[in-house]
C-alpha positions, 0 to 999 in steps of 0.5 A, a space after each residue: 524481555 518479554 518481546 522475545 516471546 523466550 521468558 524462561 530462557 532469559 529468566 535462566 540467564 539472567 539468574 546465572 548472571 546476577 547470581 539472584 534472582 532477586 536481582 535477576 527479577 530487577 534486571 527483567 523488570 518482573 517481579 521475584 515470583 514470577 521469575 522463580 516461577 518462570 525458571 521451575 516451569 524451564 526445569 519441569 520441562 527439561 525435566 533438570 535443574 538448573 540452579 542449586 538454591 539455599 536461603 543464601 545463595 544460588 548457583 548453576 549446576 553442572 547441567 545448568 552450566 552447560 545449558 546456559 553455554 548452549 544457549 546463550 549464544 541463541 538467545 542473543 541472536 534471537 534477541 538480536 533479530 527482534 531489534 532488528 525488526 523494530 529498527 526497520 520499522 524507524 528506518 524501513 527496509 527491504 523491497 515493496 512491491 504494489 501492483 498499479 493500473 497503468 494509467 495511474 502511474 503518473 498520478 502517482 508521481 509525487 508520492 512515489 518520488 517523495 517515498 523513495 527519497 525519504 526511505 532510500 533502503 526500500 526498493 520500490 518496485 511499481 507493476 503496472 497492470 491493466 488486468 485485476 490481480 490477486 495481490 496476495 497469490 501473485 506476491 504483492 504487498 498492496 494494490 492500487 485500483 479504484 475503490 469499486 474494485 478494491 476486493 472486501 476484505 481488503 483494507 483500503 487507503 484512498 490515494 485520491 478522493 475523488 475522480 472525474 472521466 470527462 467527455 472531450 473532442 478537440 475544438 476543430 472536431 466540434 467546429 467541423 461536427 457540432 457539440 453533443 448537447 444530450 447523450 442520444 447525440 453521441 450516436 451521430 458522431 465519431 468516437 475513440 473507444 477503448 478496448 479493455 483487457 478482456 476484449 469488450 469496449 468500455 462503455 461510457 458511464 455518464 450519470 446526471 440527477 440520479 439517471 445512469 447511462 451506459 453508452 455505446 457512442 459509435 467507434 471511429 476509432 479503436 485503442 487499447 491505451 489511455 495515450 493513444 485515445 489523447 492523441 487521438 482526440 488532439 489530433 480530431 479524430 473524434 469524441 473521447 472519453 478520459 479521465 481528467 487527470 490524464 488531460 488536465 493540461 489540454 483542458 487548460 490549454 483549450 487544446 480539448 474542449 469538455 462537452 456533457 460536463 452535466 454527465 459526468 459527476 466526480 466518483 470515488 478515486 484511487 485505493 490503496 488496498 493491503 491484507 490485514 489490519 496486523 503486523 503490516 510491513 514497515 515499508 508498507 506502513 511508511 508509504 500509507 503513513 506518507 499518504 495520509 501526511 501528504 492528504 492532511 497536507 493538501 497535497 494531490 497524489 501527483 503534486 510533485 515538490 522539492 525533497 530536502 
């Protein structure tokens, strides 16, 4: 009753269904004055009353008995939509928006893939965008970025804890050129360079002992996406610079060989990032809780397994 935020209202029907207040007040699990008190604060602001009162009995007036008919019907509805807003958060529905870098996509995977078999009434939809948004003026639910561009009055939820970019070439490329061995080295060799959403070259981040380096190795070769400079990178053209999660299969393989390891620290991973600590979505609730099931569990970001 109270969830309803409609306390006089329902204080008045339930007295004109018991005929009581007494047992009104046991109905609503409140006690007998505030439940009178509820109803004469109803009739001060219809400025009626309601119920004809004696020491031993109570009925609705004529004006009573008419507004309880208008009324009741409302209530319920009212009444209904409330419930229907605590089943969704037992079994979310609806459609959840959450806009990704593009690279992070695969990352993902199996969190995405568990999320929509367990919760099949949400509709996920995943936007993949290399440009930062503003998630809230462009009607998304949350948002996926590396911690360092999670805005700050944001709540964030880490994805994956840590990350790492790692320097790689091809062993043909280092047969035919020479491994880097310093940073200062990168300037005599060929390197794939990425072209960012605003038009510059990202420059490669390297960090060893507290010394940080932004370097500008020059560019053989220039693409605008993570796979691009893989290929380009398996296929010799040069030096990359990519994160380990997209070429961990060609570590393993040996397909990519990693050079300047001593420079490239792990740092901070992926968030997730919503408004608001308060009333957050159930779908939304539903795939953070999830995560944090899947981290307490061990279990990478894009470690995909068997659903029942």
């Amino acid at each position: 009753m109270h969830r309803s935020g409609l306390v006089g209202l329902e204080a008045v029907l339930a007295v004109a269904r018991r005929g009581s207040f007494r047992a009104a007040a046991r109905e609503l699990g409140m006690s007998t004055s505030a439940l009178s008190h509820a109803v004469a604060s109803l009739e001060a602001r219809l400025q009626a009353r309601l119920f004809h009162r004696t020491t031993r009995s109570v009925a609705l007036t004529e004006a009573g008995a008419r507004y309880v008919a208008q009324i009741g019907p409302a209530v319920e509805a009212i009444r209904g939509a409330g419930e229907a807003l605590h089943e969704d958060e037992r079994d979310p529905g609806g459609t959840l928006r959450i806009n990704v870098p593009p690279e992070s996509t695969r990352m993902l995977a199996g969190l995405v893939a568990e999320f929509v078999q367990r919760y099949p009434r949400v509709r996920l939809e995943m936007a993949a965008e290399a440009r930062l948004v503003d998630i809230v003026a462009d009607g998304f639910d949350a948002g996926v970025r590396l911690h360092e561009q999670v805005p700050q009055d944001m709540v964030a939820v880490p994805l994956y804890r840590q990350q790492r970019m790692r320097v790689v070439a091809a062993p043909g490329y280092l047969a035919a050129h020479g491994t880097p061995d310093t940073p200062d080295a990168l300037a005599t060799h060929a390197a794939i360079r990425m072209r960012l959403s605003h038009g510059g070259l990202y420059r490669w981040e390297l960090e060893h002992r507290g010394q940080v380096l932004q370097v500008d190795p020059p560019a053989r070769l220039v693409v605008a996406e993570l796979q691009a400079a893989r290929a380009a990178a398996l296929a010799g053209v040069g030096l990359a610079f990519l994160s380990e999660w997209h070429i961990r299969d060609d570590l393993d393989s040996g397909a990519l060989v990693p050079v300047l390891d001593a420079w490239c620290p792990p740092f901070p991973g992926l968030y997730l990032y919503f408004p608001g600590h308060r009333h957050v979505p159930p779908a939304l609730k539903a795939f953070t809780d999830l995560q944090r099931e899947r981290d307490a569990a061990g279990l990478a970001p894009d470690a995909l397994r068997a659903v029942p």
